[in-house]
Each structure stands twice: as structure tokens, then as C-alpha cells.
MIDOSE-1310 file (N, C-alpha, C; in nm, 2 decimals, decimal comma, always signed):
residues 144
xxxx	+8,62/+12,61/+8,29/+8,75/+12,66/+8,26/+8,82/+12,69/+8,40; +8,93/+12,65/+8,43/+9,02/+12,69/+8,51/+9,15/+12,80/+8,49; +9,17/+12,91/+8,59/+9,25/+13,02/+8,57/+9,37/+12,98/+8,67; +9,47/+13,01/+8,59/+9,61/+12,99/+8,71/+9,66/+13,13/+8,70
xxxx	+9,69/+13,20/+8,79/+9,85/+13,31/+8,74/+9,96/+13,27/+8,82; +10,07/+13,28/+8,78/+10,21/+13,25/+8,83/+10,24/+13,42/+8,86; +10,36/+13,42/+8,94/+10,43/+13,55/+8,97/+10,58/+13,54/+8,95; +10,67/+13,61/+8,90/+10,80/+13,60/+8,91/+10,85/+13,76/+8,85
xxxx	+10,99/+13,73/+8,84/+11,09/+13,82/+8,84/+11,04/+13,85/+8,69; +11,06/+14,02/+8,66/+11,07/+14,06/+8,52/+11,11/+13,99/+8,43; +11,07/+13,88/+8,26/+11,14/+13,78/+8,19/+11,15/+13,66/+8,28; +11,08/+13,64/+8,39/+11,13/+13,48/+8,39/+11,03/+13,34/+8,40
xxxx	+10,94/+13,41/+8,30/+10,86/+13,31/+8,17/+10,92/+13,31/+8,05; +10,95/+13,17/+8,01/+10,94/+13,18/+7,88/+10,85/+13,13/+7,85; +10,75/+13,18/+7,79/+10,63/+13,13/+7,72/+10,67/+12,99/+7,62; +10,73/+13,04/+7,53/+10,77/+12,93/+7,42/+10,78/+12,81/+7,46
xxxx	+10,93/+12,83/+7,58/+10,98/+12,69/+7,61/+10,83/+12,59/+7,68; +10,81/+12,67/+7,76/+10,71/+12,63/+7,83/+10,61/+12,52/+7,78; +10,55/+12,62/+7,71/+10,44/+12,59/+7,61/+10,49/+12,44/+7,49; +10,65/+12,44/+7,48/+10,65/+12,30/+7,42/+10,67/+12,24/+7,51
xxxx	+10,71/+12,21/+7,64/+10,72/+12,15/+7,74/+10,62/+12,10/+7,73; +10,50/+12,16/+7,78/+10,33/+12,10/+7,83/+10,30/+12,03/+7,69; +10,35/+12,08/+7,55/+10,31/+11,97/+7,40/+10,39/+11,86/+7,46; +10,51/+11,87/+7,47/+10,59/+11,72/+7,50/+10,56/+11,65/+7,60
xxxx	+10,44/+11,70/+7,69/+10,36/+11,60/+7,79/+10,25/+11,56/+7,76; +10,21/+11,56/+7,62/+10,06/+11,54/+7,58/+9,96/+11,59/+7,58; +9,95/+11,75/+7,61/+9,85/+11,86/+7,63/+9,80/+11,91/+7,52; +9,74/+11,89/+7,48/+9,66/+11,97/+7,34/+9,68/+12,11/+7,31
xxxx	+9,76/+12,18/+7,28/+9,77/+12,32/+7,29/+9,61/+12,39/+7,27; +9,54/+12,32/+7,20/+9,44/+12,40/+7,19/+9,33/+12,41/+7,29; +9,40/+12,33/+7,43/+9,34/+12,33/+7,55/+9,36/+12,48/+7,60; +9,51/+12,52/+7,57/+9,50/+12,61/+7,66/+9,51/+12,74/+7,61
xxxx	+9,53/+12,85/+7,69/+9,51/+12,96/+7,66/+9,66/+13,03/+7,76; +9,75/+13,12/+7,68/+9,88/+13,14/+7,79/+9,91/+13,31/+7,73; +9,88/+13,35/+7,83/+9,91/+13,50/+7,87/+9,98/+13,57/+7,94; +10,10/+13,66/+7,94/+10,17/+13,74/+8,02/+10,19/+13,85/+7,97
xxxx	+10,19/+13,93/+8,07/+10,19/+14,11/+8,06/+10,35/+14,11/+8,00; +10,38/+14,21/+7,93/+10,49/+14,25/+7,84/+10,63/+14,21/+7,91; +10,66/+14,26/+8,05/+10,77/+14,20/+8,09/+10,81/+14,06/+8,15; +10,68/+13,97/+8,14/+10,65/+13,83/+8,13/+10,69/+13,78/+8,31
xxxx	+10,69/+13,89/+8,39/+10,68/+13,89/+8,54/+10,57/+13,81/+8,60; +10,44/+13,80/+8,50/+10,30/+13,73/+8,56/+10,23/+13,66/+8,41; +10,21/+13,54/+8,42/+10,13/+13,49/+8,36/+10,01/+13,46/+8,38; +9,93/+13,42/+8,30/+9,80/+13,35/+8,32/+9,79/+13,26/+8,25
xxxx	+9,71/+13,15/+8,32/+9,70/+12,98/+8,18/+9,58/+12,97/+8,20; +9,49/+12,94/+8,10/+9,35/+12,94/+8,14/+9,34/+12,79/+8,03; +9,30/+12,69/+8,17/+9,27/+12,57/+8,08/+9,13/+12,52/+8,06; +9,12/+12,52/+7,91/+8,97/+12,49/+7,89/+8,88/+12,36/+7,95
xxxx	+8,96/+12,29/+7,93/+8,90/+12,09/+7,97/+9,00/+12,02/+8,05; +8,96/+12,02/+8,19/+9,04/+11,92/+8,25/+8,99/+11,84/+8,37; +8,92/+11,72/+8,29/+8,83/+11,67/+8,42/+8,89/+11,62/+8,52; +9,02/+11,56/+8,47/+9,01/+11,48/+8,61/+9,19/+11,57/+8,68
xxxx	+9,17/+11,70/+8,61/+9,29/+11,76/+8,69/+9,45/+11,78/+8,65; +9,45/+11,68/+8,58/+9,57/+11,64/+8,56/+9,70/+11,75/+8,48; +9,62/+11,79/+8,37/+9,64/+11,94/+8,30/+9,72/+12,01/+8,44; +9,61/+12,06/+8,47/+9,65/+12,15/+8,59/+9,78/+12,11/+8,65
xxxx	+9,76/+12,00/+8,74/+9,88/+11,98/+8,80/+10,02/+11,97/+8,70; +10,02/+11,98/+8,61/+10,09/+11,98/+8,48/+10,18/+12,11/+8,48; +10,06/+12,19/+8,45/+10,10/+12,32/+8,45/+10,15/+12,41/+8,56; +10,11/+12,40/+8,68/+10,17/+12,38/+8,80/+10,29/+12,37/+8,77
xxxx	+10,32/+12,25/+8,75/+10,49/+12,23/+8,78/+10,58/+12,29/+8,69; +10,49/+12,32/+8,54/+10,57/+12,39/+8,48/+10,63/+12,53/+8,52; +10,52/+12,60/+8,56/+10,51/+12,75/+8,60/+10,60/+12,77/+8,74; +10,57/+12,69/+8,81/+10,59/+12,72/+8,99/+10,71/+12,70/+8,99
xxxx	+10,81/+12,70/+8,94/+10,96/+12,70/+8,97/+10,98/+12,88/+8,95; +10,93/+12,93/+8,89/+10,89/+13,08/+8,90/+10,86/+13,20/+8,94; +10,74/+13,11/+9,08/+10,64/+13,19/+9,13/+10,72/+13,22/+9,28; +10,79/+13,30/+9,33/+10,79/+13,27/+9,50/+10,66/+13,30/+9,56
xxxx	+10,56/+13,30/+9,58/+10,47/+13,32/+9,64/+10,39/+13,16/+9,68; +10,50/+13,01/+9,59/+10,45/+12,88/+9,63/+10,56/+12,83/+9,76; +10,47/+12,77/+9,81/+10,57/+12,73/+9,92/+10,66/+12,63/+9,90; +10,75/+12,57/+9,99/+10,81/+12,48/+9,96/+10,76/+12,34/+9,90
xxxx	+10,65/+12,29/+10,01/+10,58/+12,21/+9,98/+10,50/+12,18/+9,83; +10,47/+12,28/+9,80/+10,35/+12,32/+9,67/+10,49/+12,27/+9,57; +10,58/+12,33/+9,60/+10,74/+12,32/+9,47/+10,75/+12,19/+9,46; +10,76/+12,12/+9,59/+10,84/+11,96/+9,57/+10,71/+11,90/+9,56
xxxx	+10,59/+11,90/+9,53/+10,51/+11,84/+9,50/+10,46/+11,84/+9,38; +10,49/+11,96/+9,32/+10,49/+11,99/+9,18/+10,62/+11,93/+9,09; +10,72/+11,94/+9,16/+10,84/+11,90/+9,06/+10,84/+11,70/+9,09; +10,75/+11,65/+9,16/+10,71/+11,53/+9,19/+10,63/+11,45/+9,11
xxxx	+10,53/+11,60/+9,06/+10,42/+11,56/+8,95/+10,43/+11,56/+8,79; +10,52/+11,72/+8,77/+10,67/+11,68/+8,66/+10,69/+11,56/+8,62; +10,77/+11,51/+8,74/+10,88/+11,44/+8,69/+10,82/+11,28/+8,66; +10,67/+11,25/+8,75/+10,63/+11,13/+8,70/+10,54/+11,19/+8,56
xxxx	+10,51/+11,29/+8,56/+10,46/+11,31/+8,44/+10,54/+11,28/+8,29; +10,68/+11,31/+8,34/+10,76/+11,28/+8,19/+10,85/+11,12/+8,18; +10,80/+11,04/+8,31/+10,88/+10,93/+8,32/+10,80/+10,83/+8,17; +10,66/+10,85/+8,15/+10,59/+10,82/+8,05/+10,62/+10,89/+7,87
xxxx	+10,68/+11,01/+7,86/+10,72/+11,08/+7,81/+10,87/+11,00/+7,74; +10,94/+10,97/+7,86/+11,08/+10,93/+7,87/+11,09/+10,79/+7,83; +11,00/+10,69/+7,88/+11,01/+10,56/+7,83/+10,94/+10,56/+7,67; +10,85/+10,62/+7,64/+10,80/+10,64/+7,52/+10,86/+10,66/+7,40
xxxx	+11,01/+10,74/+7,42/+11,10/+10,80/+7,35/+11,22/+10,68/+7,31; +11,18/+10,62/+7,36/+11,29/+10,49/+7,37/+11,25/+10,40/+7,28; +11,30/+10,40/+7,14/+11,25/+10,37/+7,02/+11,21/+10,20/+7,00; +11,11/+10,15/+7,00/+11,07/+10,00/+7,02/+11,02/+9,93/+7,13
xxxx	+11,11/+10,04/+7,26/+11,11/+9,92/+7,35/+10,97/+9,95/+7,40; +10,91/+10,10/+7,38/+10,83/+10,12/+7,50/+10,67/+10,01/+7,44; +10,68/+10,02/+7,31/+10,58/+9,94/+7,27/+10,54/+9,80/+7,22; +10,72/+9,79/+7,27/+10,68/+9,58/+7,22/+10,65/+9,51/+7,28
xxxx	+10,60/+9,42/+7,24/+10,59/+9,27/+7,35/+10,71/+9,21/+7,42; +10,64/+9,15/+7,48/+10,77/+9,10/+7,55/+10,82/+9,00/+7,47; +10,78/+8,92/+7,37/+10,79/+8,84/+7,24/+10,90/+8,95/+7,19; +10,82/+9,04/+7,15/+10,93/+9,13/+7,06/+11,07/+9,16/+7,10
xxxx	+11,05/+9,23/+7,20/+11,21/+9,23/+7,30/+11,29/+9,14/+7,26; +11,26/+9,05/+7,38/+11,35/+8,95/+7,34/+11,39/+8,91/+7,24; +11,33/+8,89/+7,15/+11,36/+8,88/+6,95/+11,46/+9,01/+6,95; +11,46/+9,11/+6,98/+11,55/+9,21/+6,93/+11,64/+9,19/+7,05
xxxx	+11,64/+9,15/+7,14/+11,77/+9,11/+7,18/+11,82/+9,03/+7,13; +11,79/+8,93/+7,12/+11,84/+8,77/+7,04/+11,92/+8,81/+6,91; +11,86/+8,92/+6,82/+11,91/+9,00/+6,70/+12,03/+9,07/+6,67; +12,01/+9,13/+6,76/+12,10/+9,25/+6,81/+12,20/+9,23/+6,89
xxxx	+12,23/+9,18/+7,02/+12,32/+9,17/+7,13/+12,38/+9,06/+7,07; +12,49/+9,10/+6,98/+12,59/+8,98/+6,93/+12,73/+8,99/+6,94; +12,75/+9,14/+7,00/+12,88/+9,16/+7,06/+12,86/+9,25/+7,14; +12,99/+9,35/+7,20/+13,00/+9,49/+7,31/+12,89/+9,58/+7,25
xxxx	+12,87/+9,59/+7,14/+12,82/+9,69/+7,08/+12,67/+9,67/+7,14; +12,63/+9,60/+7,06/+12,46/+9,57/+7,14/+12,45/+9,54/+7,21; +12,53/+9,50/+7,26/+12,52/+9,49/+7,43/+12,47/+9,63/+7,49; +12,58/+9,75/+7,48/+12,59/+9,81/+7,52/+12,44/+9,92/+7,46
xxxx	+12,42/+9,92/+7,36/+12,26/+9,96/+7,34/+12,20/+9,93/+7,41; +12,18/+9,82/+7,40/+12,05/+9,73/+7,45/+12,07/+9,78/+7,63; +12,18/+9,77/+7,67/+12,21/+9,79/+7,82/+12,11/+9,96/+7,81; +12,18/+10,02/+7,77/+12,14/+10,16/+7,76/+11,98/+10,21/+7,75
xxxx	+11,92/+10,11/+7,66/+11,78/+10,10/+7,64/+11,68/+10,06/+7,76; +11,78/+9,98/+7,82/+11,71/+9,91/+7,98/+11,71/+10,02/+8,08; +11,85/+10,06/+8,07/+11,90/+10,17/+8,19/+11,78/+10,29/+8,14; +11,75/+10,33/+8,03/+11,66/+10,44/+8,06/+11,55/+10,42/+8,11
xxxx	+11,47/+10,30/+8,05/+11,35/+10,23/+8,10/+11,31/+10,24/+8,24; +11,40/+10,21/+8,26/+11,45/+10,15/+8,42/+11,40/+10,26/+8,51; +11,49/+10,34/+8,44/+11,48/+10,50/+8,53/+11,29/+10,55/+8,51; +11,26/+10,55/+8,38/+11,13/+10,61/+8,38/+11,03/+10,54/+8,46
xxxx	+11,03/+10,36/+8,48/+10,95/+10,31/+8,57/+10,99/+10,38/+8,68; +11,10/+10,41/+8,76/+11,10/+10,46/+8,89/+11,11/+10,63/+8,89; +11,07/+10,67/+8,78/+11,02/+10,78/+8,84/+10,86/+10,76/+8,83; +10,81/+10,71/+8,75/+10,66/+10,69/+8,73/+10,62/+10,64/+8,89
xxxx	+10,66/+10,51/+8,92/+10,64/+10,47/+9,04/+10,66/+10,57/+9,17; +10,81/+10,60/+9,19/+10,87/+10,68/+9,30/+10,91/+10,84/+9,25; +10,83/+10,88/+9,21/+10,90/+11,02/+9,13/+10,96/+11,18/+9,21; +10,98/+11,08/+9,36/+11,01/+11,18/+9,45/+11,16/+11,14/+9,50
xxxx	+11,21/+10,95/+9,45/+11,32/+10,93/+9,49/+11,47/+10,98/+9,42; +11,41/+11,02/+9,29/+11,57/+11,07/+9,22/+11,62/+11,17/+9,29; +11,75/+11,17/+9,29/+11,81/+11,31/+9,37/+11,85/+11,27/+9,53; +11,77/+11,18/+9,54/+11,78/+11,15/+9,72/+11,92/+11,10/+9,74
């Protein structure tokens, strides 16, 4: 089992949001364990199973926007780990594309892109894509 505590200002956990954050990255809720004293100034996350880490660094990023006691470094490396964490998340959401063949694609382009309109989906469907390979890949270049 691994123990984290975070530190921050009186209320500035939200458990809730949080906690569907880490479901909407794939985390088993029943991995973890999430505790804060009444004015929610300190948490604790106690993850049951995480072999190869990844959890952790997960949770990290969630929490550490929170804590001043992380340093600079620890933040932008965590909001790095974030954000290629949900580039997978993000292409996933993208209804069809993230799981077809490349057969299939094209078939639904061929279908679909028959005027502005599909075009403009279909553009829009790429442009997201687009983005979540490059944060998956580069998840430290957005923003730059």
C-alpha cells in the first residue's frame, strides 16, 4: 500500500471532483482509499495496488495543484503526467475514431464528408485526435 497526504488551504479539496477525475483516468475506485480532516486543508490517498506506479503519479497530479509544500519542479511534472494521462482519455472520447481501422476511417470519411458539414466534423474529429497524440507524445508542449 502506498500513503500520499497533500497540504492546502482550509476547503481546497474537493474530494468528489477529484475522485471522478482519477474514475475518468481509469483508476478503479476500489483501489483507493481518500481521506481529509473536516476542513479538507489535508488529505490522505492510500493506494492499494500499484505496481508499476502509475496510480501514484496519477494522483500526484491530481492533488499537487493544492499542496504548496511541492515545488515547482514536482508541479510541472505532475501537470505533464496529467495531461499525457488524459491525452488517452481524450482520444478515446472521440466517438469511432479512436477505435477503427484505418479501413474503417476512411469508409466513414468516404460516407460522411459529402459537403461543409462533414467536412467540418470530420475536420474537428482529426483536430482533437491530433491534439491528444501530442500531448500523449509531448505533454509538456501545450501552452508553450
Amino acid at each position: 500500500m502506498i500513503t500520499l497526504t497533500f497540504n492546502g488551504e482550509p476547503g481546497s479539496f474537493n474530494l468528489e471532483a477529484a475522485t471522478d477525475r482519477l474514475i475518468d483516468l481509469g483508476i478503479d475506485p476500489a483501489n483507493l482509499t481518500i481521506m481529509s480532516i473536516p476542513d479538507r486543508s489535508e488529505v490522505t490517498v492510500h493506494i492499494h495496488d500499484d505496481p508499476d506506479g502509475s496510480i501514484q503519479t496519477l494522483v500526484i497530479a491530481e492533488f499537487s495543484n493544492h499542496d504548496p509544500s511541492l515545488t515547482e519542479a514536482q508541479l510541472a511534472d505532475a501537470a505533464k503526467e496529467l495531461t499525457e494521462a488524459n491525452a488517452k482519455a481524450d482520444a478515446a472520447s472521440i466517438p469511432g475514431w479512436a477505435s477503427w481501422t484505418e479501413a474503417e476511417a476512411v469508409a466513414w470519411v468516404d460516407g460522411h464528408v459529402t459537403n461543409l458539414e462533414g467536412a467540418k466534423q470530420a475536420l474537428s474529429a482529426l483536430s482533437r485526435l491530433v491534439v491528444a497524440l501530442r500531448n500523449k507524445t509531448w505533454p509538456g508542449l501545450q501552452g508553450q
